[in-house]
KOLLUMLO-926970 format. One line per 3 residues: number of its first residue (from 0); their letters; for each residue x, y, z of N, C-alpha, C. Coordinates in steps of 0.05 Angstrom, whole numbers. Example, Ala and Ser with C-alpha at 12.3 -4.5 7.8 and 13.67 -1.06 7.14 Angstrom:
2
0> as> 264 -114 156 246 -90 156 264 -66 156  257 -45 142 273 -21 143 258 1 157
This chain:
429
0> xxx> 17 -24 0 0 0 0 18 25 0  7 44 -19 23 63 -27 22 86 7  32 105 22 16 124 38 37 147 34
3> xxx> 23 166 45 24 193 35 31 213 61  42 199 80 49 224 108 72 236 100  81 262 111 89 280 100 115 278 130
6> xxx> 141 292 121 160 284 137 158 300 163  135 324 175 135 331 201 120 311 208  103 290 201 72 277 202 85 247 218
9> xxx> 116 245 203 131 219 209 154 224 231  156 249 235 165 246 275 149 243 294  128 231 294 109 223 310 115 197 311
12> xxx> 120 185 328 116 153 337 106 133 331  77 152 329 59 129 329 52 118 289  55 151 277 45 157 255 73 139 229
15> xxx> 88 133 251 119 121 241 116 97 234  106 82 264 103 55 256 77 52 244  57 62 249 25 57 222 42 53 193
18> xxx> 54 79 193 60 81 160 74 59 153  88 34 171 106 15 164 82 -4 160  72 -9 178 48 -26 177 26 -25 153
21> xxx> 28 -4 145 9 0 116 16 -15 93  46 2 96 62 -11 72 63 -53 66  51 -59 89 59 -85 83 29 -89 74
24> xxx> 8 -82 73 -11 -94 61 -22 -83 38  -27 -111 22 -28 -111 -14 -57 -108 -17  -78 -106 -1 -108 -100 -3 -114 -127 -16
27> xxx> -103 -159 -9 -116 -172 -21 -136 -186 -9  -144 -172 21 -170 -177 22 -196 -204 42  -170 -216 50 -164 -243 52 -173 -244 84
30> xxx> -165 -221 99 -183 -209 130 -196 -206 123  -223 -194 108 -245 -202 118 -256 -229 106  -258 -245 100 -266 -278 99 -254 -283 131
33> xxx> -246 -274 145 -245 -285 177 -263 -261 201  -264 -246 185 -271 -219 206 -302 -227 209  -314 -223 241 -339 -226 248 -360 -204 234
36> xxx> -351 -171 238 -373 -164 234 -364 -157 209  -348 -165 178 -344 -168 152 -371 -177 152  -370 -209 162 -387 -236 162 -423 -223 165
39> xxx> -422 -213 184 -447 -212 204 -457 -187 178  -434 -167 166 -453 -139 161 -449 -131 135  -434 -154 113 -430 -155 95 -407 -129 76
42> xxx> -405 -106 92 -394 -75 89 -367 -81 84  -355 -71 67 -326 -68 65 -315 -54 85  -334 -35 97 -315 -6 113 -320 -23 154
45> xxx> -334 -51 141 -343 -64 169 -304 -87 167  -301 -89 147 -277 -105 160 -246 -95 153  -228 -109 158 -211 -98 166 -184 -78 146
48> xxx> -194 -90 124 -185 -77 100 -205 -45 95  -221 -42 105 -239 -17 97 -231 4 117  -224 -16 139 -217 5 168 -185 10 167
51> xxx> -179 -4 158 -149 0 145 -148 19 130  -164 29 111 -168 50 90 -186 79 100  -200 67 125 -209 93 141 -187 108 158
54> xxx> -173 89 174 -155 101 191 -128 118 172  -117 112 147 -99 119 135 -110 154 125  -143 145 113 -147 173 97 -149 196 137
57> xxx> -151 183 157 -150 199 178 -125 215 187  -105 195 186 -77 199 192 -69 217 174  -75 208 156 -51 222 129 -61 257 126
60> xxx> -89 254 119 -99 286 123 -98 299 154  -104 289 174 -109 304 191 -135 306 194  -149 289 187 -174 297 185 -191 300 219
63> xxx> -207 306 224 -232 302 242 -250 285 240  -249 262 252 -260 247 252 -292 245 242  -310 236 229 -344 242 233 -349 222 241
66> xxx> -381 225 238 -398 195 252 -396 172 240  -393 172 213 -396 149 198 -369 138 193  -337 153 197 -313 132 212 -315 113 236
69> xxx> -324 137 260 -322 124 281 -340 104 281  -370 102 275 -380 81 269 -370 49 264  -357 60 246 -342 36 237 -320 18 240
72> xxx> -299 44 260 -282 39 275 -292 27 303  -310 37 313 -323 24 334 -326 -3 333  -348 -18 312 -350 -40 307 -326 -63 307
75> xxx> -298 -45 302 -285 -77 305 -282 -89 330  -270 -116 335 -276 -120 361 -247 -125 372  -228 -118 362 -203 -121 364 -199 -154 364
78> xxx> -207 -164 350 -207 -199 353 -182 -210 347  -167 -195 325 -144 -192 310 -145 -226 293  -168 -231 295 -168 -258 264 -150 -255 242
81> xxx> -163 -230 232 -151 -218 207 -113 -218 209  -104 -222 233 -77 -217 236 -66 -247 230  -89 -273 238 -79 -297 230 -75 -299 205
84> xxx> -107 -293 188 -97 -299 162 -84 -281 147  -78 -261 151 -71 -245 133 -34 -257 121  -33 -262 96 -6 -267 84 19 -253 86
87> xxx> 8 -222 92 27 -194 81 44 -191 117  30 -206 134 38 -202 168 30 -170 185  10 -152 167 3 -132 170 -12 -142 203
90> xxx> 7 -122 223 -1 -111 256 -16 -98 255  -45 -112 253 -79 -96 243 -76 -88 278  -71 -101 296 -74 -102 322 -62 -64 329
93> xxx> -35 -55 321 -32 -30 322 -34 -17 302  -54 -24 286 -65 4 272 -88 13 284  -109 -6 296 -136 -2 301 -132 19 332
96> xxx> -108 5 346 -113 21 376 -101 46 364  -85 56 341 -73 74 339 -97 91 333  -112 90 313 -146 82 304 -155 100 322
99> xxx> -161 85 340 -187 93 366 -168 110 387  -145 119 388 -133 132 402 -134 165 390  -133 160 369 -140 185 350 -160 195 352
102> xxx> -186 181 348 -219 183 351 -221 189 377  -204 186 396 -216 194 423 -206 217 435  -188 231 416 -173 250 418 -184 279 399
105> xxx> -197 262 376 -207 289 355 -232 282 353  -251 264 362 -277 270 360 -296 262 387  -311 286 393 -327 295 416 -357 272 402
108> xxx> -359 256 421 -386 236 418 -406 253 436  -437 235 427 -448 249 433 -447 240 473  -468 261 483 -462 257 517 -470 232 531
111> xxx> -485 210 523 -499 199 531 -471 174 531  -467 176 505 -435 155 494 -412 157 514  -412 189 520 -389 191 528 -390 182 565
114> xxx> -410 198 570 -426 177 603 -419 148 600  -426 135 581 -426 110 593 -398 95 589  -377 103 571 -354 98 570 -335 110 593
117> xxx> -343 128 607 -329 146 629 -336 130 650  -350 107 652 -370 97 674 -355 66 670  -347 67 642 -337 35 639 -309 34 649
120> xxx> -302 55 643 -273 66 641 -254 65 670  -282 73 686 -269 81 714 -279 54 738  -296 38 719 -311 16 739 -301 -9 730
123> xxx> -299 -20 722 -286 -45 706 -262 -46 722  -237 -26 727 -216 -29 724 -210 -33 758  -235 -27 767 -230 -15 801 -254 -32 814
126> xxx> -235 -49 830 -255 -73 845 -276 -53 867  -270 -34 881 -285 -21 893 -304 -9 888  -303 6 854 -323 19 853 -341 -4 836
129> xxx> -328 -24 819 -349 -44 810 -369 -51 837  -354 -68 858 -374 -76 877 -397 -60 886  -393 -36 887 -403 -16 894 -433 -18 869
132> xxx> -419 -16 846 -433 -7 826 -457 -29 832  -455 -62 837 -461 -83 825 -483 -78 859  -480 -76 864 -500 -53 896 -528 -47 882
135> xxx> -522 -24 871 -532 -8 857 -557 -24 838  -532 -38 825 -547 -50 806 -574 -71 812  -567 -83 831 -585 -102 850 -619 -91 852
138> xxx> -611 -59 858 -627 -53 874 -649 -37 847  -638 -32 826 -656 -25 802 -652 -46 782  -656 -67 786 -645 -87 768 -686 -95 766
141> xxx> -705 -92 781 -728 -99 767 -739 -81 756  -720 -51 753 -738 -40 734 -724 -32 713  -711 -57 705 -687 -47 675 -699 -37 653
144> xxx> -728 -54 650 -746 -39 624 -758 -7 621  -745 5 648 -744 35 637 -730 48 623  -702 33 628 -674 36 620 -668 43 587
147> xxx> -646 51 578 -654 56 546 -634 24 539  -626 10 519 -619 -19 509 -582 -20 528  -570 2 526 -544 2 527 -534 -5 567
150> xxx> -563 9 574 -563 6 602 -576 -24 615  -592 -29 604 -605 -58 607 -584 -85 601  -568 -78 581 -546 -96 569 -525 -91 600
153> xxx> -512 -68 616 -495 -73 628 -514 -87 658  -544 -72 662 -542 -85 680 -544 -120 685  -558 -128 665 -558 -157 656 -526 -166 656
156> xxx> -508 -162 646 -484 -169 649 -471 -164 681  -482 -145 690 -470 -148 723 -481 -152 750  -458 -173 764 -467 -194 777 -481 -173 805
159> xxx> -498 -189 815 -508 -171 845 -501 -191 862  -486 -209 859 -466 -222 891 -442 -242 870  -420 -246 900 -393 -254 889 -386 -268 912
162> xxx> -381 -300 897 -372 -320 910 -343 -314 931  -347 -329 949 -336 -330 974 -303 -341 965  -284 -324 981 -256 -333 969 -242 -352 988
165> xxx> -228 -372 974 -223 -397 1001 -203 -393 998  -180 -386 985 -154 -369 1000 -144 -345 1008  -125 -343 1032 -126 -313 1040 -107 -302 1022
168> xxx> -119 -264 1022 -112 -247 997 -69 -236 1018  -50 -251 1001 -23 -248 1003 -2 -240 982  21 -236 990 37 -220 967 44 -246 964
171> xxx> 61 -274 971 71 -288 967 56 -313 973  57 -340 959 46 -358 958 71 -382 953  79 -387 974 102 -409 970 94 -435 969
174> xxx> 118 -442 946 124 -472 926 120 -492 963  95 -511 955 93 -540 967 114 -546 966  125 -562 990 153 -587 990 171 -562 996
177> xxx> 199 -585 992 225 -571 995 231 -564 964  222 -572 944 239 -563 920 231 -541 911  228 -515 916 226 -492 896 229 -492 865
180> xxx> 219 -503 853 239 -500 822 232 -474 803  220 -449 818 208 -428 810 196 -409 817  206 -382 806 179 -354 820 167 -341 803
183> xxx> 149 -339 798 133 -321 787 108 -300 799  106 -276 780 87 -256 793 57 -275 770  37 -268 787 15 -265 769 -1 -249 769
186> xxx> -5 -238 749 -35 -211 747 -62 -223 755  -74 -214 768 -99 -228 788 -117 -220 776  -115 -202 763 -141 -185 745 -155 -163 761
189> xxx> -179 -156 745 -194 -137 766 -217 -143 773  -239 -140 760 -258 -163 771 -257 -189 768  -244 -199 752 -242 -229 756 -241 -237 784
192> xxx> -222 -225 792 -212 -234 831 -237 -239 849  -260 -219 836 -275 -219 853 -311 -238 838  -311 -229 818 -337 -252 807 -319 -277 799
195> xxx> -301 -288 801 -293 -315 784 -274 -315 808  -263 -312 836 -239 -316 855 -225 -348 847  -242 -358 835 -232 -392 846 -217 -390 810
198> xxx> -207 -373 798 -193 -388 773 -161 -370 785  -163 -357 801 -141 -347 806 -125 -357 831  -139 -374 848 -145 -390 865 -140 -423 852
201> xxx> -144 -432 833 -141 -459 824 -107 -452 809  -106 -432 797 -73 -428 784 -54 -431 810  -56 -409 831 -34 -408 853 -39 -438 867
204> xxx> -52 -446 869 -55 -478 873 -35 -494 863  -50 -498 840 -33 -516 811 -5 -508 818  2 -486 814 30 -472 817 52 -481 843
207> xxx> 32 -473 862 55 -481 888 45 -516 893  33 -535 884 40 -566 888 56 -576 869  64 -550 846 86 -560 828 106 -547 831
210> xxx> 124 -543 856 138 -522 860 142 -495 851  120 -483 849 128 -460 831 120 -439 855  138 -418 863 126 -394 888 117 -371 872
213> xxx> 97 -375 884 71 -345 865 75 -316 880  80 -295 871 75 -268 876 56 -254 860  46 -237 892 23 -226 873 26 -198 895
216> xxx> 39 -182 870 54 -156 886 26 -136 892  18 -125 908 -3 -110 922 -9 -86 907  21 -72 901 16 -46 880 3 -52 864
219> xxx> -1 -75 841 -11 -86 815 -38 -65 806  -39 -55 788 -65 -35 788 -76 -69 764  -95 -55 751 -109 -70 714 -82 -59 706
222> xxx> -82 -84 674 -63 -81 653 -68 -63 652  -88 -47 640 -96 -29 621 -96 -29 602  -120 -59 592 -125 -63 565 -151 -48 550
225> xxx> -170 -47 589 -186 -35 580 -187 -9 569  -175 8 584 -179 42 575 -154 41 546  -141 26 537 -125 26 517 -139 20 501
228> xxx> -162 4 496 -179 -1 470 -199 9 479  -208 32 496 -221 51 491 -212 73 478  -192 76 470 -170 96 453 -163 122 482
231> xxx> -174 119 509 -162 129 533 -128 129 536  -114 136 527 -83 129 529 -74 140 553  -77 166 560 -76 180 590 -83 159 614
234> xxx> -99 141 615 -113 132 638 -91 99 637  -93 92 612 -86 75 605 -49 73 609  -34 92 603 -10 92 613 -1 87 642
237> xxx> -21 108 658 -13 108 689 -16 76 696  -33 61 692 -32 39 692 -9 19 685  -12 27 655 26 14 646 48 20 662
240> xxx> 53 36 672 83 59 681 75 33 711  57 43 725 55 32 754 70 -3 753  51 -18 735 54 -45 733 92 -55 723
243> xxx> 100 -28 711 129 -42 690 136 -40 713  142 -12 729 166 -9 753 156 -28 771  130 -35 779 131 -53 804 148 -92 793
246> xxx> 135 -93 775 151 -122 764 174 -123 764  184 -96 749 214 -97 743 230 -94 773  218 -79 790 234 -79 816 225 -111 838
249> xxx> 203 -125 826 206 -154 842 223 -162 814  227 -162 801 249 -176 791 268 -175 801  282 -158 796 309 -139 801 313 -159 843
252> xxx> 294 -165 854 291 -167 882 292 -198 882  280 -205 864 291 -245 872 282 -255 847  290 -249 819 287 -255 799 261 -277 781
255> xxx> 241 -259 774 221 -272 763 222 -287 741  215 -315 742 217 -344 720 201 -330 696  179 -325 702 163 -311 680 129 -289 702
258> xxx> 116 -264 687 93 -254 692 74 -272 678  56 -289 696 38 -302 684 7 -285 682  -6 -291 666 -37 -276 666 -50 -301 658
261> xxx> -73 -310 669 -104 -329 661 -120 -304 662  -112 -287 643 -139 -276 636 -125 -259 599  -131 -278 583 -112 -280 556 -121 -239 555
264> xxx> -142 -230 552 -141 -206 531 -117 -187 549  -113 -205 585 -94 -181 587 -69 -183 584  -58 -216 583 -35 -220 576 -30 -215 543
267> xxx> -44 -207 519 -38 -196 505 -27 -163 494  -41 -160 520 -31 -126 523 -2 -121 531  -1 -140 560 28 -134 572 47 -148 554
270> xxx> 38 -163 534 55 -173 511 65 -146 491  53 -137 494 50 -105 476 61 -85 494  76 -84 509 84 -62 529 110 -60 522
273> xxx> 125 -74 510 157 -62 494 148 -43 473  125 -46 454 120 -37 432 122 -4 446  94 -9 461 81 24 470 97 40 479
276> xxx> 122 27 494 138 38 506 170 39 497  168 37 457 187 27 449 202 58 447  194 75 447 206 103 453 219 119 475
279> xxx> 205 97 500 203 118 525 231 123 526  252 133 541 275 133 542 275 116 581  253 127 591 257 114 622 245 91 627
282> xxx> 226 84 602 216 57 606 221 33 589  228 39 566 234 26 539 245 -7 549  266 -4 564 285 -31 566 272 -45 591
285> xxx> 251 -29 611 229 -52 629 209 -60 614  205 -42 608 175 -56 586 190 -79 563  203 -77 562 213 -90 534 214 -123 549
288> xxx> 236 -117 573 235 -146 591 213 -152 601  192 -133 610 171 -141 625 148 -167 609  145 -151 580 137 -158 545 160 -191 550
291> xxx> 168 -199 551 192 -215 543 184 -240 567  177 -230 596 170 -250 612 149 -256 617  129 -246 603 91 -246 604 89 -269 581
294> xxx> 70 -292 603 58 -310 585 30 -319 601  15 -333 576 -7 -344 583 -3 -365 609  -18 -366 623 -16 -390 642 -14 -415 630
297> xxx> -27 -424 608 -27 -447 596 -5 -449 583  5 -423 575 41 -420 553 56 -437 571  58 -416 598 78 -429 617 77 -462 631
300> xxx> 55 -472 638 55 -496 643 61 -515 629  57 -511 594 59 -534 575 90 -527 573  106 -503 575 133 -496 571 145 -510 588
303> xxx> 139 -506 615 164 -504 636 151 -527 659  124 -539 663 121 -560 681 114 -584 674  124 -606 685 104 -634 677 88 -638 702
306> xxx> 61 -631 689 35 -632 710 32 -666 715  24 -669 738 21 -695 758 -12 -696 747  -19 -709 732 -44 -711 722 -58 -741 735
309> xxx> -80 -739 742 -91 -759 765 -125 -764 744  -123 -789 726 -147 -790 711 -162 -797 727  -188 -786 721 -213 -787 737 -227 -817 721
312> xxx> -243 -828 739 -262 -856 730 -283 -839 712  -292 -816 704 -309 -813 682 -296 -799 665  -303 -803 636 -287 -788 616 -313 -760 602
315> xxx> -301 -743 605 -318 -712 601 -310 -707 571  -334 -692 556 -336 -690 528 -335 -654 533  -302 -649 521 -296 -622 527 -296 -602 503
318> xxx> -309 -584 507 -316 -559 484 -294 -537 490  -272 -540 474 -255 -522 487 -251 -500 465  -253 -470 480 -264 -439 462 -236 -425 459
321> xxx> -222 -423 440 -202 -412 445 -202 -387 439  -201 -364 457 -211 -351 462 -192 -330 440  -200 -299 432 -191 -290 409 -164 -285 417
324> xxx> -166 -268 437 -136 -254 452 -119 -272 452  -124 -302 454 -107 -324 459 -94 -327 441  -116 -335 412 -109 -358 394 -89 -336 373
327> xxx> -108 -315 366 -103 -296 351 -79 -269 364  -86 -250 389 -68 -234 394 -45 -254 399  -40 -278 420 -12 -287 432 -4 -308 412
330> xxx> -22 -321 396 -6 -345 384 -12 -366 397  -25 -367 415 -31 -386 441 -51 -399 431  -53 -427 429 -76 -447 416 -79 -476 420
333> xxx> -50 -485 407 -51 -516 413 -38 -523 447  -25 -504 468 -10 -508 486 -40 -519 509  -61 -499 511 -76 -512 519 -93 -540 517
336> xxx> -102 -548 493 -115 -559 477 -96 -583 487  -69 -587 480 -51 -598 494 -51 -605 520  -55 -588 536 -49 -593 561 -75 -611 574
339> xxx> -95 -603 560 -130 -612 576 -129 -642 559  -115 -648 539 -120 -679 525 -103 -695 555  -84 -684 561 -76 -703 587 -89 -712 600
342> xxx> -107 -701 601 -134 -703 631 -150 -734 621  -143 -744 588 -160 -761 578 -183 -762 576  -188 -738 575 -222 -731 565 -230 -725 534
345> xxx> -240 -716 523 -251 -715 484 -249 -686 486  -231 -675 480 -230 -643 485 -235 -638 445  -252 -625 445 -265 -617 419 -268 -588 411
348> xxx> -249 -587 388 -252 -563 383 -285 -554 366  -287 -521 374 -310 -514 364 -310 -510 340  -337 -517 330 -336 -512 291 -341 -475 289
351> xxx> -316 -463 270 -320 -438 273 -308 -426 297  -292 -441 305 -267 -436 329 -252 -411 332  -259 -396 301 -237 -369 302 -243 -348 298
354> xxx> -277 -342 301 -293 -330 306 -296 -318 338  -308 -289 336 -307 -283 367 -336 -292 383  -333 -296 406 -358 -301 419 -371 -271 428
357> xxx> -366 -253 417 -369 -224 427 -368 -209 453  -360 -220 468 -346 -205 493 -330 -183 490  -303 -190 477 -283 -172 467 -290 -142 481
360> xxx> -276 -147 511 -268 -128 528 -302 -114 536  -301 -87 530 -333 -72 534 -353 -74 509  -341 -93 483 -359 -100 463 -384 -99 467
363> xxx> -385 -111 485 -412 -131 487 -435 -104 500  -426 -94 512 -437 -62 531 -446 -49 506  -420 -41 491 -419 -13 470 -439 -20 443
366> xxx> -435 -47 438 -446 -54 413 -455 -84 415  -482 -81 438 -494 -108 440 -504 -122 424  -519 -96 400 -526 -113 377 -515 -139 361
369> xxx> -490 -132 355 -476 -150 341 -461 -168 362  -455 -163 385 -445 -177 404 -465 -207 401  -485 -196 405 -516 -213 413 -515 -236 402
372> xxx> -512 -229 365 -511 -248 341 -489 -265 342  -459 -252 353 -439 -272 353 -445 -285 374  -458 -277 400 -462 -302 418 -475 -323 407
375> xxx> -498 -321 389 -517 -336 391 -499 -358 365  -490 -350 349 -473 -365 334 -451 -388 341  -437 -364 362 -419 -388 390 -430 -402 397
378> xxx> -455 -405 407 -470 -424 430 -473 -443 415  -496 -432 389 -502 -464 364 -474 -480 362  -463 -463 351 -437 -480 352 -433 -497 370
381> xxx> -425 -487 392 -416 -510 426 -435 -521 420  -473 -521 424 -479 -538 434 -489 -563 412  -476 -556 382 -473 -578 367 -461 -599 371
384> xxx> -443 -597 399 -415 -618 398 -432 -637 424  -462 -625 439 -463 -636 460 -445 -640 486  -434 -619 494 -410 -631 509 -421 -628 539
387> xxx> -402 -642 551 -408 -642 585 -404 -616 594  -375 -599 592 -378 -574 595 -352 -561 572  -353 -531 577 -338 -517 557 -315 -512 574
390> xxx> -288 -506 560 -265 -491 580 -253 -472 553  -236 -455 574 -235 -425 555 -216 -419 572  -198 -391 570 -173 -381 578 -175 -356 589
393> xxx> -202 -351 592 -216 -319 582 -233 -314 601  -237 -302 623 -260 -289 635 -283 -267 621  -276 -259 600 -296 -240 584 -312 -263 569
396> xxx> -297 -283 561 -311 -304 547 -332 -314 557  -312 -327 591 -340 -339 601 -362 -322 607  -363 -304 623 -377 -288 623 -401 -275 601
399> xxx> -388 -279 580 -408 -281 550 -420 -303 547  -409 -324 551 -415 -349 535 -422 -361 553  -436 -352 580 -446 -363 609 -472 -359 597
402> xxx> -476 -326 594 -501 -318 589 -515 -327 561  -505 -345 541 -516 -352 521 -533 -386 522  -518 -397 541 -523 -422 545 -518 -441 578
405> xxx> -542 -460 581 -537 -472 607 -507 -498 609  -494 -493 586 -477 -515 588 -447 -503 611  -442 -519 632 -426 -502 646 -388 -500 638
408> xxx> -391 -480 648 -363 -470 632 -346 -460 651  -322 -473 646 -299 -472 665 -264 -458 648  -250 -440 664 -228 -440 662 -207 -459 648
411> xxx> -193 -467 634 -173 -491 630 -154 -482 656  -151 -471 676 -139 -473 701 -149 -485 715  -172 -486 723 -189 -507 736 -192 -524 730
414> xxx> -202 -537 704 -192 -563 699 -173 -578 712  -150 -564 696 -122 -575 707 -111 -568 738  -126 -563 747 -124 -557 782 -139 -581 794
417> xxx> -160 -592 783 -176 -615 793 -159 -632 779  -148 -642 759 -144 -661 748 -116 -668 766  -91 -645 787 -79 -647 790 -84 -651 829
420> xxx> -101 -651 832 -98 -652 858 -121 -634 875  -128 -617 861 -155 -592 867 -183 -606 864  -196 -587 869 -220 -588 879 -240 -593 857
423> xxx> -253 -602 859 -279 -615 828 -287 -575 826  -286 -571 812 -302 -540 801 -338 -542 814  -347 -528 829 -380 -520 838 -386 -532 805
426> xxx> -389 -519 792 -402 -523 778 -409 -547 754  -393 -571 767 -388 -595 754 -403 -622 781  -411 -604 802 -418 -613 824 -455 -620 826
């Protein structure tokens, strides 16, 4: 692709690496035959070659954003499919946040939009004011049908009580036995910790009966995946900056094996923290290591442990969702899929596997419409295979794909926490 920025336009950072990223794609087209809402909305300017051609005529002129870009930029779901198949290796992943970082910078939405993203923005990320919120919500939750669609969608999506946590909240979690053979930090998430406690709870498990000693440093804010694919970069850095120096100084303090995350959309971000911070001059070379020691929970187990696997007397027919952030942002796919066939159960992949279940971060909030349709597509799917239950890598997932169907759906950390010595999952009970 030919582009046209002008040489003050290309001391910009960001406008530097887009323009590299352009250049590698030949418009042949090939993302959208994978892209959901290509699929769902038939629009050229809906998939990723059209948004590729929106964000360039933005950059290159300077333009001001209108309604019928952002529209369209809105719609993607950051799934990054289009990054599997695409031949040319075009990083659709940083053009789109570059995309919506722009849009949130040069175009004023209307007030009602901008309320409820200021509300997602600041609640999602902060276990206190969610709880708080999910209060709230309880208490007008029978009269949602006053509500206008966008408000009824979040309150339906949030929970009004949160399971009881059966280990106590510590910085350090030491390796079972005498053999240490490892330390690692893990990101606990933000609400995950608190509606799903037991998948962060079944990992530090798994972890310390396989010698591995867990830290879970107290400073830890959110990645900040969320306010980063809200195109929020301000909110979204303080976040970054907090998390590099605290890792990098427990490193630096008794040297971290690897930063693990079970929650894929955020270990794809902190996978992306050399990039964002490929300029900084004070952060560049933490982020870069920080980026370098961040893996999936499932990366690291199938890498670096041989799990003590204890077959159970029934064999379970497993629907396993690989979740987008996983398969598509990290590369991450067969390590799990891998790891759950140990268990000796029928782990089955889904037909249409590389498709999103529409969660994808505040998707599902901002643009339930189409969210709705990819659920209901996910579900047919799963529940063509009949299975006992689903497992996934992803808390946005389950949480989507809870609400689409009664088939119960579990973590692949849980799994492999029961299969190793843990507790049967409630919901297999």
């Amino acid at each position: 692709m030919q582009t046209n920025f002008t040489e003050p336009q290309l001391k910009d950072s960001d406008n530097k690496s887009t323009d590299k990223i352009f250049k590698k794609c030949v418009h042949c087209g090939m993302c959208n035959a994978t892209c959901p809402t290509h699929q769902l909305l038939g629009d050229e300017l809906d998939g990723p070659r059209g948004r590729i051609y929106l964000i360039k005529d933005m950059l290159e002129n300077n333009k001001q954003p209108n309604e019928k870009v952002v529209k369209h930029i809105d719609r993607c779901l950051s799934c990054y499919s289009c990054m599997t198949t695409c031949p040319a290796g075009v990083n659709y992943m940083h053009v789109i946040d570059h995309g919506k970082k722009y849009i949130e910078k040069n175009y004023k939405r209307p007030l009602f939009d901008r309320l409820i993203r200021y509300f997602l923005s600041i609640t999602l990320p902060n276990v206190k004011i969610f709880k708080l919120s999910s209060y709230g919500v309880k208490l007008i939750k029978p009269f949602k049908f006053l509500f206008p669609t966008k408000i009824k969608d979040m309150i339906e999506l949030m929970p009004t009580s949160f399971p009881k946590k059966t280990l106590p909240v510590q910085e350090i979690y030491k390796a079972k036995g005498k053999n240490k053979i490892a330390r690692v930090a893990l990101l606990t998430g933000c609400v995950q910790k608190e509606i799903s406690p037991q998948i962060n709870e079944a990992t530090i498990r798994l972890l310390n009966r396989h010698g591995v000693e867990v830290v879970v440093p107290k400073q830890i804010r959110c990645c900040g995946s969320l306010n980063h694919h809200l195109g929020k970069e301000d909110d979204a850095h303080q976040d970054f900056r907090n998390n590099i120096n605290t890792w990098y100084e427990e490193h630096k303090k008794g040297n971290l094996d690897a930063i693990l995350s079970n929650t894929s959309g955020c270990g794809t971000t902190m996978k992306d923290y050399g990039f964002i911070f490929r300029d900084d001059k004070e952060l560049s070379k933490k982020a870069k290591l920080i980026s370098s020691l961040t893996k999936d929970v499932s990366e690291y187990l199938f890498e670096s442990l041989k799990l003590d696997i204890k077959i159970k007397d029934k064999k379970y027919k497993v629907a396993y969702h690989s979740a987008c952030s996983m398969q598509h942002g990290q590369k991450v796919h067969a390590q799990p899929i891998s790891l759950l066939e140990k268990t000796n159960n029928e782990i089955m992949e889904i037909p249409e596997g590389h498709i999103c279940c529409g969660s994808a971060g505040t998707y599902n909030i901002l643009q339930s419409k189409i969210a709705k349709q990819l659920l209901k597509k996910k579900v047919n799917n799963i529940e063509s295979l009949n299975p006992d239950f689903i497992s996934t890598g992803n808390i946005g997932c389950i949480t989507q794909i809870s609400h689409g169907t009664k088939v119960p759906i579990l973590h692949t950390i849980e799994v492999l926490d029961w299969y190793t010595g843990g507790p049967k999952p409630e919901v297999l009970k």
